[in-house]
N, C-alpha and C positions, 0 to 999 in steps of 0.2 A: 328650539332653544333649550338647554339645560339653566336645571335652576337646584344649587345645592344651598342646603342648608341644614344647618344643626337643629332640634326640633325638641322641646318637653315632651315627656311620654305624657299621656291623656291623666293617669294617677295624678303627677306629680305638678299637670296643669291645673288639675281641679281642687290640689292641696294651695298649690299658688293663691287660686283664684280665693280661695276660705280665710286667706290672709290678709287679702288686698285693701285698703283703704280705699281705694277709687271708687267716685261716687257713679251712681248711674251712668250718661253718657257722657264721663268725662274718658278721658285719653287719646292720646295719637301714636298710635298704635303700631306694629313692626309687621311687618305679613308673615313673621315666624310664630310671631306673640298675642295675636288676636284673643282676646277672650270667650272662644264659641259659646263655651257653658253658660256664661253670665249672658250672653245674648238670644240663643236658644231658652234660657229660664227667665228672659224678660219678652220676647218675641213670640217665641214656639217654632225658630227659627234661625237656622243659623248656617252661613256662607263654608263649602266643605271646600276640601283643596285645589279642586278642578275650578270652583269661582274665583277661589284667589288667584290662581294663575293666570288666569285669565284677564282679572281686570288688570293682574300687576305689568302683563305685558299691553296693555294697551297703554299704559298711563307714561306720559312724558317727562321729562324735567327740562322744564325751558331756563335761560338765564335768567334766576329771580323770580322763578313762577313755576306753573304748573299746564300740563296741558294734554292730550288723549289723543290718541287714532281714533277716527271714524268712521271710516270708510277703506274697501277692499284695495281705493288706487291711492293710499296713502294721507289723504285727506286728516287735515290735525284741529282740533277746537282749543281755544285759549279764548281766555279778556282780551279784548281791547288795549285794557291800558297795558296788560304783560306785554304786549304787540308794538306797542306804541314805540319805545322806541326804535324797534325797527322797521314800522311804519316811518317815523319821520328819515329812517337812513337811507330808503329807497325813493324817498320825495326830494323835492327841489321847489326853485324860486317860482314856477312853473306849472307845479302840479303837487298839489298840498296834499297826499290822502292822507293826514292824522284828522286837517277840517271838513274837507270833502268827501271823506271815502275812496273804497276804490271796490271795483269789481270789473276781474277779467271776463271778457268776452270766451275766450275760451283758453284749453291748457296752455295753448304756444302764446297768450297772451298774461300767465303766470309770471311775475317780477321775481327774478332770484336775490335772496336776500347777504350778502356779503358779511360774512361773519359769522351767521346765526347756526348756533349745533343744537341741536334736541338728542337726548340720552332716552335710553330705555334701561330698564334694569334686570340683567337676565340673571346675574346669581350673587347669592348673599355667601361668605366664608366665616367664622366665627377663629379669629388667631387669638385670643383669649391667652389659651398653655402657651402656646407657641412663646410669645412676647413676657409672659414671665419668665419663663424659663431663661429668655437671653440677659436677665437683670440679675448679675451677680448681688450673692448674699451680701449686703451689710454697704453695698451702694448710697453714697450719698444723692440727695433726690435733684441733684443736674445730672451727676452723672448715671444714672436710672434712666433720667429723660433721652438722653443722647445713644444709652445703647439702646432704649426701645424703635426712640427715630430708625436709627440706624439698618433696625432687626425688621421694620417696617419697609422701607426700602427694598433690603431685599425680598420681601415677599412679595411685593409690588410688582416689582419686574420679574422674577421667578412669574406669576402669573399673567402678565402682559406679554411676557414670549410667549407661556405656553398657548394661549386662548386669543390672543391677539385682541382680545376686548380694552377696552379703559378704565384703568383698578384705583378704587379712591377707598383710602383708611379713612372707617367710621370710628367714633369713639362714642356710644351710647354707657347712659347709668352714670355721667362724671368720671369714664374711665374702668369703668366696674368690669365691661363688657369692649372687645376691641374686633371691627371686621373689617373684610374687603368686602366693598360690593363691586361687580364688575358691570359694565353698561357695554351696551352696545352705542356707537355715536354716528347720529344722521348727521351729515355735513351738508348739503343740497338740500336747503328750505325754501321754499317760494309764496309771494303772498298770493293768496288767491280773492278773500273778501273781506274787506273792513268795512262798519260804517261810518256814518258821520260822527265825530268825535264829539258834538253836542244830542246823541241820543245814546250815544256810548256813557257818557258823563251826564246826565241828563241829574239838573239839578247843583250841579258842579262840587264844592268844595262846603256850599252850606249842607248838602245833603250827606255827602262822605261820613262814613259808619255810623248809618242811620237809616231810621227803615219805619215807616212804609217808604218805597223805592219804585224805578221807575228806569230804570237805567238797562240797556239792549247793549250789555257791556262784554261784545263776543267778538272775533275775530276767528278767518280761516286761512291757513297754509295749507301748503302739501312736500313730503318728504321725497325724493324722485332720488335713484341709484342708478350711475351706468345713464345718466342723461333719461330716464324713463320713471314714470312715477312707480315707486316703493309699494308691495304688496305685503301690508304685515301679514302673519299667518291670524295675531289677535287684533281686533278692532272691536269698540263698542257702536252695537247695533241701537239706532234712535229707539224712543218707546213707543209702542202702538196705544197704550191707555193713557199716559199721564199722570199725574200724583195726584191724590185730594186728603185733606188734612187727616194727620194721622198715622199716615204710609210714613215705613223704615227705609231709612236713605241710607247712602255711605259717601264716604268722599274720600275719593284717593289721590294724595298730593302730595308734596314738597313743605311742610309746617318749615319755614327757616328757621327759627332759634327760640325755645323758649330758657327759662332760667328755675323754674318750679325746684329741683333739686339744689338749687346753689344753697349755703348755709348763709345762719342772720346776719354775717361777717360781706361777705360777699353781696347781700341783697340792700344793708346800709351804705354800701361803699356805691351800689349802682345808684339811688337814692339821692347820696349826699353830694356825689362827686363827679361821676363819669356821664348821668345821662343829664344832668344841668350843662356838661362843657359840652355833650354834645347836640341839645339841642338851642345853644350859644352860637356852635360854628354854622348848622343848618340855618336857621334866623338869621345867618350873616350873607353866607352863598343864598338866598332867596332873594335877601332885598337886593344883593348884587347884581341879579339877574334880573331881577323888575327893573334897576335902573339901565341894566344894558338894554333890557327889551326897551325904552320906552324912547329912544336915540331913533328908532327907525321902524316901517312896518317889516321890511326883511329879517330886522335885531327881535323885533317881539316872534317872529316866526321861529327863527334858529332859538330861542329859548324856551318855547310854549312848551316844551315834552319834559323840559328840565324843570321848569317850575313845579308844572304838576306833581312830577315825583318828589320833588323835595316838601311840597305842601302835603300831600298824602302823607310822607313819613312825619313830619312837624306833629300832624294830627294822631298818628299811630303814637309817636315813642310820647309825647304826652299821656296818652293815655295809657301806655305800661307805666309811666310815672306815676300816676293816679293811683295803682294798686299798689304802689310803693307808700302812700302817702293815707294809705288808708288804714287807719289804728287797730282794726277792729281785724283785718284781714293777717296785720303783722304780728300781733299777737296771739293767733293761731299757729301761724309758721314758728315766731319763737317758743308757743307751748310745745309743738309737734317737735322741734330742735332738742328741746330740753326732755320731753318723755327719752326719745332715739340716746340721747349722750346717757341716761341713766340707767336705760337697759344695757349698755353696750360698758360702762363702767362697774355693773355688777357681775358682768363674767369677764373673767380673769385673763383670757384667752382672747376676745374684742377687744380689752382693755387696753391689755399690749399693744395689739397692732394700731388701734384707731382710735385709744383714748386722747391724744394726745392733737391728735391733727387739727381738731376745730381750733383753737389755739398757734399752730402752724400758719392756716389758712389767714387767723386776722393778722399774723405778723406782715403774712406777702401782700397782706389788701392795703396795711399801712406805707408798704414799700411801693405800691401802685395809688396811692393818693400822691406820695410825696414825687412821682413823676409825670402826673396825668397831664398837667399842660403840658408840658414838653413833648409827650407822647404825642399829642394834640395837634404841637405845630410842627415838630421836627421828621415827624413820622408823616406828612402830608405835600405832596409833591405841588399841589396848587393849579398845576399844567400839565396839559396831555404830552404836551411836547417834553416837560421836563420827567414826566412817567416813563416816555419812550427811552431817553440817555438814561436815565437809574437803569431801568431792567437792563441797558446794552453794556452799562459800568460794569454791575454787578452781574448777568452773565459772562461778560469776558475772567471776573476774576474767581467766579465760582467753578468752571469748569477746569479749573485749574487746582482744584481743592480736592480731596478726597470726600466720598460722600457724605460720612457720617459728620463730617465738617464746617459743610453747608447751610446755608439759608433754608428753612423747610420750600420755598415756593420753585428754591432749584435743585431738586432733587432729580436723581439719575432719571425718573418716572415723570417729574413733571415738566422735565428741562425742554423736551420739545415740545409740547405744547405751549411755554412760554417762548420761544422762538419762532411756533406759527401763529402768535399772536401777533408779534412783532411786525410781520407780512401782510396783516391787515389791512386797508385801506379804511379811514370813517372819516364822514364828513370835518371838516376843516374850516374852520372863522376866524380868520387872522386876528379879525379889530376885538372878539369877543374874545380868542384868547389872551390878547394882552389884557385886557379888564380886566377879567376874572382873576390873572394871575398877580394885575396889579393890586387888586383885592385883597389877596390871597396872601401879599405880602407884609402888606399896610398892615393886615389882622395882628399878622404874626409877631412884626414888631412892639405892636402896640401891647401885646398880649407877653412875651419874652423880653423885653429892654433893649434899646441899640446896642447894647455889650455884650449882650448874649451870644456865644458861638454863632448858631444858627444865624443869626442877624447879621453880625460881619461878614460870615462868609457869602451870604446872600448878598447882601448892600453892598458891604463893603465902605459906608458911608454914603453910597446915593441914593437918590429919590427910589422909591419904588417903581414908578411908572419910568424912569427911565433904564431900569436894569429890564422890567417886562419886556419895553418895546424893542430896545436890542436885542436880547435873546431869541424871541420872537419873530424879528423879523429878520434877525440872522440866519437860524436854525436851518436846515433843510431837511430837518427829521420828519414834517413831516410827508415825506415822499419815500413810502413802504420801500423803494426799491435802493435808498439811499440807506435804511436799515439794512436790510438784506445785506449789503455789501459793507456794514461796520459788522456786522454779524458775519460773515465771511472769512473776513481778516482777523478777528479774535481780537487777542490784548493789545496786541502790535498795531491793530488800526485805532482800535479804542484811544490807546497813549498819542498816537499819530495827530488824533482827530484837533479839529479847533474849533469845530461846533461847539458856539458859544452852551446850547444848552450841555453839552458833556461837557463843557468845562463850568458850567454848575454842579453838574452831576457827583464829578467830583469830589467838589470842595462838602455837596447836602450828605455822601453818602457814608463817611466815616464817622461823622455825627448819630447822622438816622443811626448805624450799627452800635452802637455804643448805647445808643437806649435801651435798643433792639438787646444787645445781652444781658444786659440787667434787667430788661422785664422777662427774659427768657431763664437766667440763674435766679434771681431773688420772687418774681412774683410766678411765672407759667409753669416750674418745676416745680415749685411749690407745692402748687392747687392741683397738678394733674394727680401728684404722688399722691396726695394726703386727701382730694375729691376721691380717689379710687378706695382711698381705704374705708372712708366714709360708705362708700357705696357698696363694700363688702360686708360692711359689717349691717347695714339694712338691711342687706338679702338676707343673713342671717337671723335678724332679729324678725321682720314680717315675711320673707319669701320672695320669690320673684313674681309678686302678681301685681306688677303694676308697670305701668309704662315707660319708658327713658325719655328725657327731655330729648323737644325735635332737635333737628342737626340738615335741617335742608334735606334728607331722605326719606324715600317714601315711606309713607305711614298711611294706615286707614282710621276712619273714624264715622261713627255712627250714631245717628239720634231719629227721631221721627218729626215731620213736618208738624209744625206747633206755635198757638199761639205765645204770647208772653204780656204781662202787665208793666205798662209804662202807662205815665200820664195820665191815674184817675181812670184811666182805663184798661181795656184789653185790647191789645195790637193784634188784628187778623192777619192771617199766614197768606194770604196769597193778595197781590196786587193784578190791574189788569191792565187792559187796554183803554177801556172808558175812562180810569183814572188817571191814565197820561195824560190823557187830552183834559181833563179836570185839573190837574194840576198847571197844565197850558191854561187854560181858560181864567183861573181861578184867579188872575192878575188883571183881572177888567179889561181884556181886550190892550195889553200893556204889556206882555209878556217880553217883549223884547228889549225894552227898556230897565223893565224892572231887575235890580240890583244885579247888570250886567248880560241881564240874558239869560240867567241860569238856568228858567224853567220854559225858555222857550223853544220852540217845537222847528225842527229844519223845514223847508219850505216842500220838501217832499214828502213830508208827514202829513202836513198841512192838507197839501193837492190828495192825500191818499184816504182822508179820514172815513173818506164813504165806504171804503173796501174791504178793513179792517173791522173786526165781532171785537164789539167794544166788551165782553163777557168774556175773551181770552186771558186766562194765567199769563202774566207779564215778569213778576217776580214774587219770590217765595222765601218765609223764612221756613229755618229749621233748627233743631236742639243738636247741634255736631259741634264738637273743638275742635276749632282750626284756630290758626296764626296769621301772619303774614308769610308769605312763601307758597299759602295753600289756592292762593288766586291763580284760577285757570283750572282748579280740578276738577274734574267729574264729577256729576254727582246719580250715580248709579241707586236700578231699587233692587228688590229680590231677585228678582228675572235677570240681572247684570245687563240689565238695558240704559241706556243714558236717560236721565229724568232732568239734566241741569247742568247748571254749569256757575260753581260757585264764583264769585266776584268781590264779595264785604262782609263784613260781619258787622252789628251793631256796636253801639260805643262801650257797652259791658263785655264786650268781647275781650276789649286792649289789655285789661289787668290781667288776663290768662295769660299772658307773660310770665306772671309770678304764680299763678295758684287758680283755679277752676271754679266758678259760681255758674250753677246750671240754672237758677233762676230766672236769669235774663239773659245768659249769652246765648247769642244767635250767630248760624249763616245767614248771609243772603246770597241767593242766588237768581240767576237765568234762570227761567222756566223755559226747557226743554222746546214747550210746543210757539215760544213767543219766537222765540228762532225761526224754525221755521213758516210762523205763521209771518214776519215780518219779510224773510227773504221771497215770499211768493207774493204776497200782497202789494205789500210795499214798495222794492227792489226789482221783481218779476225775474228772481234768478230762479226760473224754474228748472235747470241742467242742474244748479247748485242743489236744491230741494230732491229732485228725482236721484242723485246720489249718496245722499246723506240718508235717505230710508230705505235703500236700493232696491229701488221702484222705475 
């Protein structure tokens, strides 16, 4: 596989690097932008090209996660919970593997999973000139946005004919910096090993980003092409030694999104405004779901995967609110704000272009307060069913539009992959999706007024629950092959149709656009223009020696296995085996009662305990920056051998959202050897064990 990229000469990286404010191992890093120097002068050691390449082409990007090849016949490692939901998509009323596990007998006994793509990432492109160049001088900043979209598109498909890969524009630095990455796409996933989702989760939601830990939080697929399994040329080979305090790790993943470079305009407004309503509507879809699970053992079943995740995030975006909320941390950012505006004000030349923006920025932040509910409720479909008529509305009427025209999610490049979405088949619950949608409505009302557009054209003046249960049980969308064929026909079937939910679609989708332009003219024009100038004139003033906020693409990151001080104490880096079963125990022979079960042990942990060296590394922390999005990544050592398999980070971790404290933020991870000491012991997948070290 080729892999281009634009590159610092070695001078101008170590000029970079003399600049940097980044502290030890903070950053999520670019595998153009590694810091060797800084690492090599803290190490005596440092990853050369031939390593990068290598882990870059091993590493995954799953939906929402992160994950690795590991083996020659395609074999993939990921979390658990990254898996989960497509564990529960290939289970039934019949055969639970998110509770029970699952392990194939052998390859022909591999479950194909419907839907699931895995990316690899074979070349980075830097369209930086390119894309100014297409922004006529003296551009007001929508119409700047619209010829950059536009100029983006075509380079998109310019490189998607040429190479046939799948090209997604990155925007690193707030704009500063613009690329294509191009991926390769596995479409043919299969599960091959889960475990029980109470050793996967071991501990449950009390323990969630916190550590000491305990948690066999791993799952395995396999990637197969042409009906046969996939032979990458890179895979990471298991470790034959193991980590012990101290040893340099890396973790290469997917960080989804942090905000570190946003200005104090921008980080008040997440603060004051956006992550209060959105951790409002989560708190509201959670209890909704408690109370539909609690109707039936079938209802607790079809929501157990949904809960989870929505309680996971509950707990995450609390905790990026936390470093919002913390005085001591924002008055750093608004000192380090205010140093940036005054160097960039005393030359004449910054001043022009970028004095001017931070002021820009809080105007559009004002204009994104004054619409955030709406945004909230009007921008939120509520139903799978009525997500499916939006995209077939607004399909039928965008392909009809000139590109530059367009919605960004239907552009010439992403237009069919939105159309084989649409062909999907996923599980389907009638009774749950009328609840949820009934839900979803009641919020909305109650939250916008009955007079509100949105409301009439929803309501219309009726109950909630019974606009749900018609539409719903009207609809036939969901039957992929009844899309297929509104997708067929175009506008002309679209208009035809009487699918109650497209004649929702309808009435939500001129509304939804209307927000949709104003946050796109008055708030997203805004911040892209005036973020990038901002981000120009930094490079200028410190260099480029520092990191771009994540954006869901791969990044590395690096720290050493380490303990850390919480609680009067010092928290030990490595967890084992003996302490499962101690944590089991430690409930007075009660474990299974107590506060739901959380720490109690599956019954084939139980029957196994005699088999199992209670002195096995179970889990590990370490000193590495990661996010959310980084779960499921490797966690590689020197050797570019697999040592782990990251899963959580502690609760000091979630403010890394806004800003980096090495003190206490931690990974946690899988230890490498808890894997496969649990598949051979435990499980007796000894074919699974003999492949993964290929042995």
């Amino acid at each position: 596989m080729s892999f281009r990229v634009r590159r610092l000469s070695l001078p101008l990286l170590a000029l970079a690097l003399a600049a940097a404010p980044a502290r030890a191992e903070e950053g999520m890093w670019t595998f153009d932008g590694l810091p060797a120097k800084k690492i090599q002068a803290a190490y005596g050691w440092a990853p050369d090209r031939a390593w990068l390449d290598h882990v870059r082409l091993s590493a995954l990007r799953f939906p929402g996660g992160s994950g690795s090849f590991v083996s020659r016949d395609g074999l993939v490692l990921t979390n658990h919970h990254v898996g989960r939901g497509w564990i529960q998509r290939v289970s039934d009323k019949d055969h639970d593997y998110v509770k029970n596990g699952f392990a194939a007998a052998s390859r022909e006994h591999e479950i194909k999973v419907p839907g699931l793509e895995l990316l690899t990432l074979v070349a980075m492109d830097d369209i930086t000139d390119r894309l100014a160049a297409a922004v006529k001088p003296g551009a007001g900043d929508s119409e700047a946005l619209k010829l950059r979209e536009a100029e983006i598109e075509r380079i998109k498909k310019e490189m998607q004919e040429k190479t046939g890969l799948t090209c997604e524009h990155v925007t690193l630095y707030q704009g500063g910096e613009h690329w294509i990455y191009s991926y390769r796409k596995h479409t043919d996933v299969r599960l091959v090993f889960a475990p029980e989702q109470q050793i996967a989760f071991f501990g449950g939601d009390y323990d969630n980003f916190t550590y000491p830990r305990h948690n066999l939080d791993f799952a395995v697929f396999r990637v197969y092409e042409h009906g046969r399994p996939y032979h990458p040329k890179d895979y990471l080979h298991w470790t034959q030694t193991g980590l012990k305090a101290g040893d340099l790790t890396f973790v290469a993943g997917h960080p989804g999104r942090t905000n570190r470079q946003d200005t104090l305009a921008q980080m008040i407004y997440s603060r004051d405004v956006a992550i209060p309503l959105r951790l409002k509507a989560m708190e509201r879809k959670r209890d909704a779901l408690v109370e539909y699970g609690k109707t039936s053992p079938e209802a607790a079943r079809q929501v157990g995967t949904q809960i989870f995740g929505v309680e996971n995030g509950l707990k995450a975006v609390n905790g990026y609110w936390s470093g919002l909320k913390n005085r001591e941390a924002m008055a750093r950012i608004e000192a380090a704000e205010r140093d940036l505006r005054a160097k960039v004000a005393a030359d004449p030349k910054l001043s022009a272009e970028a004095g001017p923006c931070w002021a820009k920025i809080e105007a559009a932040v004002k204009v994104a307060e004054r619409l955030a509910t709406e945004t909230q409720n009007v921008g939120t479909a509520h139903s799978a069913l009525l997500g499916h008529a939006l995209a077939l509305v607004r399909i039928a009427d965008e392909e009809r539009l000139p590109s530059e025209k367009r919605l960004p999610e239907y552009s010439d490049a992403n237009l069919k992959s939105a159309k084989a979405r649409l062909g999907i088949q996923s599980p389907f619950y009638p009774e749950q999706e009328i609840f949820m949608f009934t839900r979803g409505l009641e919020a909305a009302a109650a939250e916008l007024g009955e007079n509100h557009p949105y409301v009439q054209a929803m309501l219309g003046g009726r109950p909630a629950a019974e606009v749900a249960r018609t539409a719903v049980t009207g609809s036939k969308l969901n039957d992929p092959e009844v899309r297929k064929a509104l997708l067929a026909g175009g506008k002309r079937a679209i208009d035809k149709s009487r699918d109650p939910m497209i004649l929702l679609a309808k009435r939500l989708d001129p509304l939804s656009r209307a927000i949709r332009r104003q946050q796109q003219e008055q708030v997203q024009s805004v911040i892209t223009e005036h973020g990038a100038r901002i981000a120009r004139a930094r490079f200028a003033v410190y260099g480029k020696g520092t990191y771009p906020d994540a954006t869901f693409t791969l990044r590395l990151t690096y720290g050493p296995v380490e303990e850390y001080p919480a609680n009067g104490t010092l928290i030990q880096p490595f967890t084992t085996f003996g302490g499962l079963y101690d944590r089991h125990d430690g409930w007075g022979g009660n474990a299974a009662a107590a506060h739901g079960g959380a720490w109690a042990l599956p019954q084939r942990w139980l029957d196994k305990r005699g088999a199992v060296n209670p002195a096995m590394p179970f889990n590990f922390v370490h000193k590495v920056d990661i996010i959310g999005g980084n779960s499921g990544s490797p966690v590689v050592d020197r050797k570019c051998e697999l040592v782990g398999l990251i899963f959580d980070g502690d609760i000091d971790m979630l403010p890394g959202n806004y800003f980096y404290d090495g003190k206490a933020n931690r990974g946690v991870s899988v230890d490498a050897r808890a894997i496969l000491h649990a598949l051979d012991k435990v499980y007796g997948a000894s074919a699974l064990v003999a492949e993964l070290t290929g042995k």
